[in-house]
Biopython code that builds the backbone (N, CA, C, O; Angstrom):
import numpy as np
from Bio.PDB.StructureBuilder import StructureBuilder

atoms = [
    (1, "UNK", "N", (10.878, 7.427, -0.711)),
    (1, "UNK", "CA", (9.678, 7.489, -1.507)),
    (1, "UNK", "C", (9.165, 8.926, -1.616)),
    (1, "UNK", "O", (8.804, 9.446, -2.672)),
    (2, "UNK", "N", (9.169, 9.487, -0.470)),
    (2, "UNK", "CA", (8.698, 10.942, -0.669)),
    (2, "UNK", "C", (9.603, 12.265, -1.202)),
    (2, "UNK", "O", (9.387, 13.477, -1.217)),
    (3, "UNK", "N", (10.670, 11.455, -1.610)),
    (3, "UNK", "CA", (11.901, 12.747, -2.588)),
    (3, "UNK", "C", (10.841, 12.122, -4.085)),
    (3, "UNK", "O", (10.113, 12.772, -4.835)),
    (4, "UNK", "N", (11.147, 10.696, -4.069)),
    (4, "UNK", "CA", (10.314, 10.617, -5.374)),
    (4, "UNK", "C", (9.524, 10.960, -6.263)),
    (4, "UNK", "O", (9.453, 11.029, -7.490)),
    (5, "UNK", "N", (8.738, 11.230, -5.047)),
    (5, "UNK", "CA", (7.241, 11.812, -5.200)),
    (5, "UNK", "C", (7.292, 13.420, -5.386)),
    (5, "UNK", "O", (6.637, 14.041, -6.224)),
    (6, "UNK", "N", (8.078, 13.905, -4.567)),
    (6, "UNK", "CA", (8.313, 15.019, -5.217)),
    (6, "UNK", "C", (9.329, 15.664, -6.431)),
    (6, "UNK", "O", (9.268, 16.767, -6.974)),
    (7, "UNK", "N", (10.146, 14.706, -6.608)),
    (7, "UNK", "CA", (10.595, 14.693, -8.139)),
    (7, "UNK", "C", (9.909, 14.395, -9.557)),
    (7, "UNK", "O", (10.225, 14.888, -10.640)),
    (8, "UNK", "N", (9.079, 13.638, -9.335)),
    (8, "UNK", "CA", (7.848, 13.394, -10.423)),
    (8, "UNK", "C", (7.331, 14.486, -10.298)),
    (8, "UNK", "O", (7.228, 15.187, -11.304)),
    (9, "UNK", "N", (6.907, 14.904, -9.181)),
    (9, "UNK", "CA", (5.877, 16.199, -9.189)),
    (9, "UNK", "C", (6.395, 17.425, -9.787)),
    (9, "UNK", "O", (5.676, 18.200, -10.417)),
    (10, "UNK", "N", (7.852, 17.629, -9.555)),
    (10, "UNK", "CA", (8.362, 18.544, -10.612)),
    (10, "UNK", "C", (8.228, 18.163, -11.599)),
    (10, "UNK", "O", (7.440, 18.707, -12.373)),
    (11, "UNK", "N", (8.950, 17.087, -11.940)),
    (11, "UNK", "CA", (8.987, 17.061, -13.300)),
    (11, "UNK", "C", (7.302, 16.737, -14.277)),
    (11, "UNK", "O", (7.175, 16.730, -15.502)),
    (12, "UNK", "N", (6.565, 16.578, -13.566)),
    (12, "UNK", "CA", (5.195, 16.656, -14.366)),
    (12, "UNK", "C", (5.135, 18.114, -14.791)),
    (12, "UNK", "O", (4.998, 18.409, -15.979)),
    (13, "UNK", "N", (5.254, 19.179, -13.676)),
    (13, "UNK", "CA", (5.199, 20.438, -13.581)),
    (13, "UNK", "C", (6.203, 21.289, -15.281)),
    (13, "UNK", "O", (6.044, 21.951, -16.307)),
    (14, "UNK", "N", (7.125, 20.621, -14.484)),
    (14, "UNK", "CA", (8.613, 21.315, -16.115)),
    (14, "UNK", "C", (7.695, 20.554, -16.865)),
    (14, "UNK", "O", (6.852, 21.397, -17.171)),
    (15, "UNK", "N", (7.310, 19.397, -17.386)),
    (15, "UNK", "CA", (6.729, 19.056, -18.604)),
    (15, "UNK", "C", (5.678, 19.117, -19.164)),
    (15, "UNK", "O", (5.479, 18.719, -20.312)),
    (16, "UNK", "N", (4.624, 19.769, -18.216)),
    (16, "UNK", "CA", (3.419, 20.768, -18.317)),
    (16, "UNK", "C", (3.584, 21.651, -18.980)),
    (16, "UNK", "O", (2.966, 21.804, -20.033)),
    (17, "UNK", "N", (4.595, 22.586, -18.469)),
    (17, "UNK", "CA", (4.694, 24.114, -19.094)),
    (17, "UNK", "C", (5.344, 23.915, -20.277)),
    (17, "UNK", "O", (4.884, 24.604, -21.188)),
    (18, "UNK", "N", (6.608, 22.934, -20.689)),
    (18, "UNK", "CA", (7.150, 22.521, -22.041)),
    (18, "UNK", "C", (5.921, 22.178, -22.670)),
    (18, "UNK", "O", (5.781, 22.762, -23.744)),
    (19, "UNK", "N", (5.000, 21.434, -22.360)),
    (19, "UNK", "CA", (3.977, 21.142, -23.275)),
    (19, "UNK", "C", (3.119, 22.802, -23.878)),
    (19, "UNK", "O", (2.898, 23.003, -25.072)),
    (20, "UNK", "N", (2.825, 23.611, -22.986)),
    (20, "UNK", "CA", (2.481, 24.703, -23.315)),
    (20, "UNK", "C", (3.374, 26.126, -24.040)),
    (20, "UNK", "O", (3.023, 27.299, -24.168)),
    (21, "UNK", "N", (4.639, 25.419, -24.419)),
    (21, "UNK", "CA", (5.210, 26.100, -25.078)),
    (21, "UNK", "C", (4.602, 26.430, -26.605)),
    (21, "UNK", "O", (3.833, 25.775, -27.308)),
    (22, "UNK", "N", (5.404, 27.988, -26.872)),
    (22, "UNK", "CA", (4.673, 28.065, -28.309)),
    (22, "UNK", "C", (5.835, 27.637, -29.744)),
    (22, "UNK", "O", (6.987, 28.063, -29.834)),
    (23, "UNK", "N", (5.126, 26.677, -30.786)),
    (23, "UNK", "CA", (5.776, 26.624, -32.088)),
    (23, "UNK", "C", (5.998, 24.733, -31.624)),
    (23, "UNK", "O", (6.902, 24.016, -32.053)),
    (24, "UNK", "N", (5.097, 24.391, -30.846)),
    (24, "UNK", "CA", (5.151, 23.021, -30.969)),
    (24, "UNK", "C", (3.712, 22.648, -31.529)),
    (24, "UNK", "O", (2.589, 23.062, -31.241)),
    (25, "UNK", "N", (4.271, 21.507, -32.633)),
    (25, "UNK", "CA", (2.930, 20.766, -33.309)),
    (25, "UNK", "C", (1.909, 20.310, -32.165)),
    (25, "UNK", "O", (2.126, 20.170, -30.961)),
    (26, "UNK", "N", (0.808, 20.132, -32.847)),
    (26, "UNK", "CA", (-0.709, 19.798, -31.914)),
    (26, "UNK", "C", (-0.167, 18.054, -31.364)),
    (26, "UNK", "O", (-0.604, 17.666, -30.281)),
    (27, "UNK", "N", (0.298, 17.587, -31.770)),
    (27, "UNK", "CA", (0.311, 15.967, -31.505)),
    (27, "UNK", "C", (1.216, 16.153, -30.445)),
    (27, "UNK", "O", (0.703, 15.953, -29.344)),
    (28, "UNK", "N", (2.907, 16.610, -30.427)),
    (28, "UNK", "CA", (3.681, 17.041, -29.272)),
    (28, "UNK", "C", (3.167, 17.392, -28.784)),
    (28, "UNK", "O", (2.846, 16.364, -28.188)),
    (29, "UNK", "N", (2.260, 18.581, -28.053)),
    (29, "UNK", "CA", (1.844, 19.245, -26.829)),
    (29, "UNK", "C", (1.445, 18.251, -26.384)),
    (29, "UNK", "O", (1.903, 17.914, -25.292)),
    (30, "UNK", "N", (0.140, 17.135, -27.241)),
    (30, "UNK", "CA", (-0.717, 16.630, -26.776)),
    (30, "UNK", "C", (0.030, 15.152, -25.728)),
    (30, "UNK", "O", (-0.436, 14.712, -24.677)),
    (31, "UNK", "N", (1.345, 14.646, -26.505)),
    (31, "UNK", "CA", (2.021, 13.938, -26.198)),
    (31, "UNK", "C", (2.995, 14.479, -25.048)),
    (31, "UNK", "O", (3.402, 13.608, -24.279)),
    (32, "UNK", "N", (3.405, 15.717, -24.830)),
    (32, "UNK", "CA", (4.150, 16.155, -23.142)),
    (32, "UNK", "C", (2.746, 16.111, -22.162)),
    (32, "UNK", "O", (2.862, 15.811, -20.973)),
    (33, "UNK", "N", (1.441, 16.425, -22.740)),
    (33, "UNK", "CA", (0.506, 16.908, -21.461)),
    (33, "UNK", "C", (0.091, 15.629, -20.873)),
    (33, "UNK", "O", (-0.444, 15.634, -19.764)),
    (34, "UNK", "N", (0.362, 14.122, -21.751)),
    (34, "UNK", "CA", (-0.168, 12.833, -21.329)),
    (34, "UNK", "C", (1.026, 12.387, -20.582)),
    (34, "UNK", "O", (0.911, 11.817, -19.497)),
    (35, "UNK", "N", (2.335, 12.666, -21.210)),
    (35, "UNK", "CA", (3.772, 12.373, -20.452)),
    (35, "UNK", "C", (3.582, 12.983, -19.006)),
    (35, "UNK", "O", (3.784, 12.299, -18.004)),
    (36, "UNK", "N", (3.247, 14.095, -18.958)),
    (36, "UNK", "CA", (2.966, 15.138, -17.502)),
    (36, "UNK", "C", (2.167, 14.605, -16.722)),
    (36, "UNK", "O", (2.477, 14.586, -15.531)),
    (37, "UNK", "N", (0.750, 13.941, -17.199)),
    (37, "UNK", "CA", (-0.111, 13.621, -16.479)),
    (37, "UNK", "C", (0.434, 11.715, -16.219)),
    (37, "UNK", "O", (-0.028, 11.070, -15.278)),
    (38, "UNK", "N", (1.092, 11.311, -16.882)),
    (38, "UNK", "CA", (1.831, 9.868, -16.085)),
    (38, "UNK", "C", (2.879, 10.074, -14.878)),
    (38, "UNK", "O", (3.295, 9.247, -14.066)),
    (39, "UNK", "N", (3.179, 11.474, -15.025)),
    (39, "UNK", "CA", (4.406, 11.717, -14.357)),
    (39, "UNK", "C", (3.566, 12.026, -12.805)),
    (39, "UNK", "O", (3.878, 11.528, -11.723)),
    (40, "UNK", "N", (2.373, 13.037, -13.082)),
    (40, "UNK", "CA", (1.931, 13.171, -11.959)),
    (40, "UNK", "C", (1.133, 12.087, -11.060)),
    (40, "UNK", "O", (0.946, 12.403, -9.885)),
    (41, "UNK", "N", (0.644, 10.828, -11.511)),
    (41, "UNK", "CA", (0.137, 9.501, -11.155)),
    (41, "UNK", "C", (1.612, 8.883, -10.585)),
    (41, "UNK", "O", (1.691, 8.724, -9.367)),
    (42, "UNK", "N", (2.512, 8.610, -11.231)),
    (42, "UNK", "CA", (3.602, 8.214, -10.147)),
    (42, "UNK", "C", (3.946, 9.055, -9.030)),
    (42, "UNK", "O", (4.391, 8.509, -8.020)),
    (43, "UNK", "N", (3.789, 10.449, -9.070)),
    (43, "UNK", "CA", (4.179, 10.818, -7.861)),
    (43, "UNK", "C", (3.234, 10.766, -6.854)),
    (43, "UNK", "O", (3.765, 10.892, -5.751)),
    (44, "UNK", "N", (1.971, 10.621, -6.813)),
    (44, "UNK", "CA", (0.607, 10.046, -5.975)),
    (44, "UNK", "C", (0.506, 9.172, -5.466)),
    (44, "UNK", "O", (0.015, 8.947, -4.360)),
    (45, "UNK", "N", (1.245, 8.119, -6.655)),
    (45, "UNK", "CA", (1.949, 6.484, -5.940)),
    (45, "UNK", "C", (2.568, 6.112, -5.103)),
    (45, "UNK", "O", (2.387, 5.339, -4.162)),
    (46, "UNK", "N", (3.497, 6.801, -5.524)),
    (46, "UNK", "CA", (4.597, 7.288, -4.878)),
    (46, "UNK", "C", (4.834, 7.579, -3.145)),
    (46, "UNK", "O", (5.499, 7.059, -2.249)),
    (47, "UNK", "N", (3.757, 8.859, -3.289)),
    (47, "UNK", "CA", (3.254, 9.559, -2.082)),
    (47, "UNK", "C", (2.376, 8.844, -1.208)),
    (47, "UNK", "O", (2.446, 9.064, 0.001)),
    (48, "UNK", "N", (1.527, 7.983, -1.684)),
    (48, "UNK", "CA", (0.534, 7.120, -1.024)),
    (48, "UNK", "C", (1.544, 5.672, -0.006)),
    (48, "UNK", "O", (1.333, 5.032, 1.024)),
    (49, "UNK", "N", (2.551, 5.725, -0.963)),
    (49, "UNK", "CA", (3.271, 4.766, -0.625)),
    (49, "UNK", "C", (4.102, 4.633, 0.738)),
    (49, "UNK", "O", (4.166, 3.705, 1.545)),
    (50, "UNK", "N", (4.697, 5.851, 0.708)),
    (50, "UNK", "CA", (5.234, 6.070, 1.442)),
    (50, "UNK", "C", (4.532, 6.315, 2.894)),
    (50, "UNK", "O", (5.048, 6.171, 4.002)),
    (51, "UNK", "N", (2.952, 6.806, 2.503)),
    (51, "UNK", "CA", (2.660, 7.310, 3.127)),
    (51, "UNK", "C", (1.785, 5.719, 4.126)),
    (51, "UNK", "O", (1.414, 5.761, 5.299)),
    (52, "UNK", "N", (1.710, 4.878, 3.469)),
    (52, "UNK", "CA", (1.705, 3.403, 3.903)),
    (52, "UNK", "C", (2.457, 3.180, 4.696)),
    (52, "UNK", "O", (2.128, 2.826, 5.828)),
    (53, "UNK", "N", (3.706, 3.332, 4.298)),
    (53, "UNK", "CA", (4.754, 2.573, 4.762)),
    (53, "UNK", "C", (4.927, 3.676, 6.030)),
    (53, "UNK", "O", (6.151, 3.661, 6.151)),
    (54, "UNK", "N", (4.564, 4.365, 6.768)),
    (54, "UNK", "CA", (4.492, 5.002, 7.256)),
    (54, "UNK", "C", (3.688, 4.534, 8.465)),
    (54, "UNK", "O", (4.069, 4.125, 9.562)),
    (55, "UNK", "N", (2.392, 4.719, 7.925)),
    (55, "UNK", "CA", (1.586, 4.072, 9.112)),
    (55, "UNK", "C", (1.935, 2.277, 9.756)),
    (55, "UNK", "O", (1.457, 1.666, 10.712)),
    (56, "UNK", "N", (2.852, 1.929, 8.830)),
    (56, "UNK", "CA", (2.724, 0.303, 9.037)),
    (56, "UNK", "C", (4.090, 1.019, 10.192)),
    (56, "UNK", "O", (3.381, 1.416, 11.117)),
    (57, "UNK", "N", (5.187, 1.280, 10.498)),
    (57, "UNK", "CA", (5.598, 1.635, 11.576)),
    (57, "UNK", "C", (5.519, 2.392, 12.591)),
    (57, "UNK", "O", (6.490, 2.967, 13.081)),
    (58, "UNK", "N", (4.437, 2.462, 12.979)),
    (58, "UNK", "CA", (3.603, 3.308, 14.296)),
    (58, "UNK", "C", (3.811, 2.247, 14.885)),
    (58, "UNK", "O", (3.759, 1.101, 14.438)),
    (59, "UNK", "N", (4.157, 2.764, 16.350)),
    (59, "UNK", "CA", (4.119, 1.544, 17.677)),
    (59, "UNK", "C", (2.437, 1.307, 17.860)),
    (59, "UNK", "O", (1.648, 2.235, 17.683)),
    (60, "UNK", "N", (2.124, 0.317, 18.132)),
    (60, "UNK", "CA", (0.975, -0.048, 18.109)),
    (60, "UNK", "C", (0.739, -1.275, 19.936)),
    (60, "UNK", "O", (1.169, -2.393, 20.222)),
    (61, "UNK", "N", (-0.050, -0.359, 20.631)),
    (61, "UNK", "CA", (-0.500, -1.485, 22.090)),
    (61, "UNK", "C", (-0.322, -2.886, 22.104)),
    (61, "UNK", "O", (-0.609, -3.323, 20.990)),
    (62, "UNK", "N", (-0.100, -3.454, 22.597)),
    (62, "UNK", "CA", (0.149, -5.033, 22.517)),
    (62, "UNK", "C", (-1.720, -5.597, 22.644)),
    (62, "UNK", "O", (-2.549, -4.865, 23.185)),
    (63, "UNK", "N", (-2.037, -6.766, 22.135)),
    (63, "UNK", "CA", (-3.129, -7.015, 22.562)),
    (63, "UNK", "C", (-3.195, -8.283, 22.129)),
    (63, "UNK", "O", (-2.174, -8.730, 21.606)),
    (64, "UNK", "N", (-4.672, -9.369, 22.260)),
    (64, "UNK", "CA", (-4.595, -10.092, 21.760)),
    (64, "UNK", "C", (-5.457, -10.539, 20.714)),
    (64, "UNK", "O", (-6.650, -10.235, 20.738)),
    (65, "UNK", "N", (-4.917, -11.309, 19.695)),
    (65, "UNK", "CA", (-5.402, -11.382, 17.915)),
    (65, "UNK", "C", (-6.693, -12.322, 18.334)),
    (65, "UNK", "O", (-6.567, -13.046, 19.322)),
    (66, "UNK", "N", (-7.956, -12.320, 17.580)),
    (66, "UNK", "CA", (-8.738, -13.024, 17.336)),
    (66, "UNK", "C", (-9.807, -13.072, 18.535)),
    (66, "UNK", "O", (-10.734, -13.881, 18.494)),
    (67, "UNK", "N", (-9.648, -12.192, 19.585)),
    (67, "UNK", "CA", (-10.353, -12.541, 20.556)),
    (67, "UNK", "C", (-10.202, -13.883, 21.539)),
    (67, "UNK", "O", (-10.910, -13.867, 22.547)),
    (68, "UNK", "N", (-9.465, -14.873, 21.363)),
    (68, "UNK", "CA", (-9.024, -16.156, 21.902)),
    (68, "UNK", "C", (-8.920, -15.417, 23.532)),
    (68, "UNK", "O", (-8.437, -14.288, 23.613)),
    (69, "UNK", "N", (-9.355, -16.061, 24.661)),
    (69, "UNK", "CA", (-9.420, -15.762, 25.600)),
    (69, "UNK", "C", (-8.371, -16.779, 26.675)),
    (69, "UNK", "O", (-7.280, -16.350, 27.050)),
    (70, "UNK", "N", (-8.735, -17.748, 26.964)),
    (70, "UNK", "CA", (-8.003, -19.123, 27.534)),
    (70, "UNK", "C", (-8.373, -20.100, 27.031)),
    (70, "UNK", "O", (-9.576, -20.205, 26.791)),
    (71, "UNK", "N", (-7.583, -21.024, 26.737)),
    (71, "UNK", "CA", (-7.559, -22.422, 26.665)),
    (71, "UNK", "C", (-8.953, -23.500, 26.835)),
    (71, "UNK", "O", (-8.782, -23.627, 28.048)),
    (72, "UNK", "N", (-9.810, -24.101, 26.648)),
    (72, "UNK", "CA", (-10.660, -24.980, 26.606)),
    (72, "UNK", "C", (-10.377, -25.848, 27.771)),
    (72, "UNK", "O", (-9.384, -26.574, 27.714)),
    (73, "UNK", "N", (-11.168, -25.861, 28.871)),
    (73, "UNK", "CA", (-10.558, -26.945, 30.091)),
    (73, "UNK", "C", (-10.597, -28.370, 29.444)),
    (73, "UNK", "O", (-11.644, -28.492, 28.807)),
    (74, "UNK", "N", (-9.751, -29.575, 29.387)),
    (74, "UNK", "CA", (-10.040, -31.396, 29.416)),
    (74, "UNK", "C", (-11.937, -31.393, 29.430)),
    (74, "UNK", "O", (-12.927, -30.713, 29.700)),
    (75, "UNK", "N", (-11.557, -32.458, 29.016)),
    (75, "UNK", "CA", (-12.993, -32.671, 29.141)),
    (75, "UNK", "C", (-13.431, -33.629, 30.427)),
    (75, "UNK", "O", (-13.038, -34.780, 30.234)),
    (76, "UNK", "N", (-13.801, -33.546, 31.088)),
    (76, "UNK", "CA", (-14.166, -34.205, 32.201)),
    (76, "UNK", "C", (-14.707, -35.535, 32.390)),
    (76, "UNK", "O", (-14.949, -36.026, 33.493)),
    (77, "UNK", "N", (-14.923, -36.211, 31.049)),
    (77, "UNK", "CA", (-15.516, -37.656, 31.627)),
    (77, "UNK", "C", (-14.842, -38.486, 31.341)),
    (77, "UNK", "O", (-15.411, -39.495, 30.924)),
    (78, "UNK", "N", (-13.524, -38.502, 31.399)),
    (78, "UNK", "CA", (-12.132, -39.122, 31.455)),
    (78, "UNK", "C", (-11.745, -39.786, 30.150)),
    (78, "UNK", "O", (-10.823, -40.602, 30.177)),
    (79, "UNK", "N", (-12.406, -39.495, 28.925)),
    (79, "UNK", "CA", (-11.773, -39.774, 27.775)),
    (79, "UNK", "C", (-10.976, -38.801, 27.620)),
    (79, "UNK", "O", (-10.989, -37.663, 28.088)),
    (80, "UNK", "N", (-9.901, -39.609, 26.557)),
    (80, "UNK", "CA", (-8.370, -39.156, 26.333)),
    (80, "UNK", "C", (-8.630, -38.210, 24.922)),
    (80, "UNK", "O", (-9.101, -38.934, 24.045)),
    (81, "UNK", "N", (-8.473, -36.949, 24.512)),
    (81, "UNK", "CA", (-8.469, -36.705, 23.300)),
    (81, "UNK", "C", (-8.064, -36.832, 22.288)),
    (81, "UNK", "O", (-8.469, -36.363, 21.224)),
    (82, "UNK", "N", (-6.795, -37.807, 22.614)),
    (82, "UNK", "CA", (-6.193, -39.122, 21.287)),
    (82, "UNK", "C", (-6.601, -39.995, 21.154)),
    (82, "UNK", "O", (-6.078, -40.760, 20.344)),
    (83, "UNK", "N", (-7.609, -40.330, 21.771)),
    (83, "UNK", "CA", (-8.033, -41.753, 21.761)),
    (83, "UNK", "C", (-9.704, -41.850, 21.300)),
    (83, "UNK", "O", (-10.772, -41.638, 21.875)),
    (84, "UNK", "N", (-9.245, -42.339, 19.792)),
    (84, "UNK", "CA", (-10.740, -42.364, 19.053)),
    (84, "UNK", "C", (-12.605, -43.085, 20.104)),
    (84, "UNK", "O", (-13.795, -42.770, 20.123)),
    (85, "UNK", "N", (-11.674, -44.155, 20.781)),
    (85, "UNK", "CA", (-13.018, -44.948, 20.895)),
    (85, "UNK", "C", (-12.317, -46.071, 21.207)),
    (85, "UNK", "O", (-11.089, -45.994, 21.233)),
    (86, "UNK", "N", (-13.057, -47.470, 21.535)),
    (86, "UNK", "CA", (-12.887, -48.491, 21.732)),
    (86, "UNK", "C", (-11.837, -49.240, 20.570)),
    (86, "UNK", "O", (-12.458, -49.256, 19.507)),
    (87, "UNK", "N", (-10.642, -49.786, 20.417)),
    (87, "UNK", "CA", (-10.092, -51.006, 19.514)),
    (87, "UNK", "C", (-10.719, -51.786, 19.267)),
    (87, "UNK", "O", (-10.980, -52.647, 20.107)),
    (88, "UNK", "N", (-11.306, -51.830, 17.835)),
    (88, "UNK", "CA", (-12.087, -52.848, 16.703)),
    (88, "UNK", "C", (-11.002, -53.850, 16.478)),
    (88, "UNK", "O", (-11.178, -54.785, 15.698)),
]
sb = StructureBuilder()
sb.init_structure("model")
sb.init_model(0)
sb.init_chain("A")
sb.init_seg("    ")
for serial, (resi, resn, name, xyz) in enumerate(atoms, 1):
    if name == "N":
        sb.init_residue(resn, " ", resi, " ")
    sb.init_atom(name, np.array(xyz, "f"), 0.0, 1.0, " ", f" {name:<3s}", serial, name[0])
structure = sb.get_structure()
Protein backbone atom coordinates (compact mmCIF):
# COMPACT_ATOMS: atom_id res chain seq x y z
CA UNK A 1 0.00 0.00 0.00
CA UNK A 2 2.66 2.43 0.77
CA UNK A 3 4.68 1.97 -2.83
CA UNK A 4 1.11 2.88 -3.95
CA UNK A 5 0.78 5.70 -2.27
CA UNK A 6 3.79 6.86 -3.31
CA UNK A 7 3.29 6.15 -6.93
CA UNK A 8 0.09 8.19 -7.12
CA UNK A 9 1.97 10.79 -5.39
CA UNK A 10 4.31 10.96 -8.25
CA UNK A 11 2.27 10.65 -10.61
CA UNK A 12 -0.17 13.50 -9.33
CA UNK A 13 3.16 15.46 -9.20
CA UNK A 14 4.28 14.52 -13.29
CA UNK A 15 0.61 15.45 -13.99
CA UNK A 16 0.63 18.71 -12.16
CA UNK A 17 3.51 20.09 -13.95
CA UNK A 18 2.07 18.52 -17.52
CA UNK A 19 -0.93 20.41 -16.59
CA UNK A 20 1.21 23.61 -16.28
CA UNK A 21 2.77 23.17 -19.42
CA UNK A 22 2.72 25.95 -22.05
CA UNK A 23 0.45 25.74 -25.57
CA UNK A 24 -2.20 23.61 -23.82
CA UNK A 25 -5.95 24.72 -24.22
CA UNK A 26 -7.72 26.20 -20.93
CA UNK A 27 -10.14 23.04 -20.64
CA UNK A 28 -6.86 20.45 -20.81
CA UNK A 29 -4.88 22.14 -18.08
CA UNK A 30 -8.06 22.37 -16.27
CA UNK A 31 -8.74 18.61 -16.95
CA UNK A 32 -4.75 17.27 -15.91
CA UNK A 33 -5.04 19.66 -12.61
CA UNK A 34 -8.51 17.66 -11.58
CA UNK A 35 -6.77 14.26 -12.98
CA UNK A 36 -3.68 15.36 -10.48
CA UNK A 37 -5.80 16.25 -7.73
CA UNK A 38 -7.75 12.49 -7.98
CA UNK A 39 -4.42 11.12 -8.23
CA UNK A 40 -3.34 12.83 -5.08
CA UNK A 41 -6.69 11.61 -2.94
CA UNK A 42 -5.76 8.00 -3.85
CA UNK A 43 -2.48 8.28 -2.64
CA UNK A 44 -3.86 9.64 0.99
CA UNK A 45 -6.07 6.55 0.76
CA UNK A 46 -3.82 4.76 0.06
CA UNK A 47 -1.43 6.00 2.80
CA UNK A 48 -4.10 6.08 5.50
CA UNK A 49 -4.60 2.58 4.63
CA UNK A 50 -1.82 1.19 5.07
CA UNK A 51 -1.26 3.11 7.71
CA UNK A 52 -4.44 1.17 9.40
CA UNK A 53 -3.39 -1.81 8.54
CA UNK A 54 -0.53 -1.12 10.41
CA UNK A 55 -1.75 -0.32 13.67
CA UNK A 56 -4.27 -3.34 13.48
CA UNK A 57 -0.87 -5.55 13.80
CA UNK A 58 0.73 -4.17 16.92
CA UNK A 59 1.00 -6.86 19.65
CA UNK A 60 -1.46 -5.75 21.96
CA UNK A 61 -1.56 -7.07 26.24
CA UNK A 62 -3.90 -9.80 26.71
CA UNK A 63 -6.89 -8.68 28.83
CA UNK A 64 -10.31 -9.17 29.39
CA UNK A 65 -13.32 -7.91 26.85
CA UNK A 66 -16.33 -6.31 28.44
CA UNK A 67 -15.29 -6.09 31.91
CA UNK A 68 -17.00 -9.70 32.77
CA UNK A 69 -15.29 -10.58 35.98
CA UNK A 70 -16.51 -14.32 37.24
CA UNK A 71 -19.29 -16.27 36.72
CA UNK A 72 -22.71 -15.58 38.73
CA UNK A 73 -22.74 -18.14 41.81
CA UNK A 74 -26.32 -20.90 41.56
CA UNK A 75 -28.74 -19.46 43.14
CA UNK A 76 -29.17 -20.70 46.51
CA UNK A 77 -32.74 -21.59 47.25
CA UNK A 78 -32.49 -24.79 45.44
CA UNK A 79 -34.41 -24.04 42.30
CA UNK A 80 -33.04 -25.54 39.15
CA UNK A 81 -32.43 -22.86 36.38
CA UNK A 82 -34.20 -25.15 33.79
CA UNK A 83 -36.89 -25.60 35.55
CA UNK A 84 -39.71 -23.02 34.90
CA UNK A 85 -41.98 -23.64 38.02
CA UNK A 86 -44.37 -26.16 39.12
CA UNK A 87 -46.07 -28.80 36.09
CA UNK A 88 -49.60 -27.42 35.12
Amino acid sequence: MLVGAGFMAWKAWDTELASGRAGLAPGEALRLHRIALVELLLSVLAAGTAAAAGLSLRARSPRRRLGLATPAPPPSDGARPDHDGPAQ
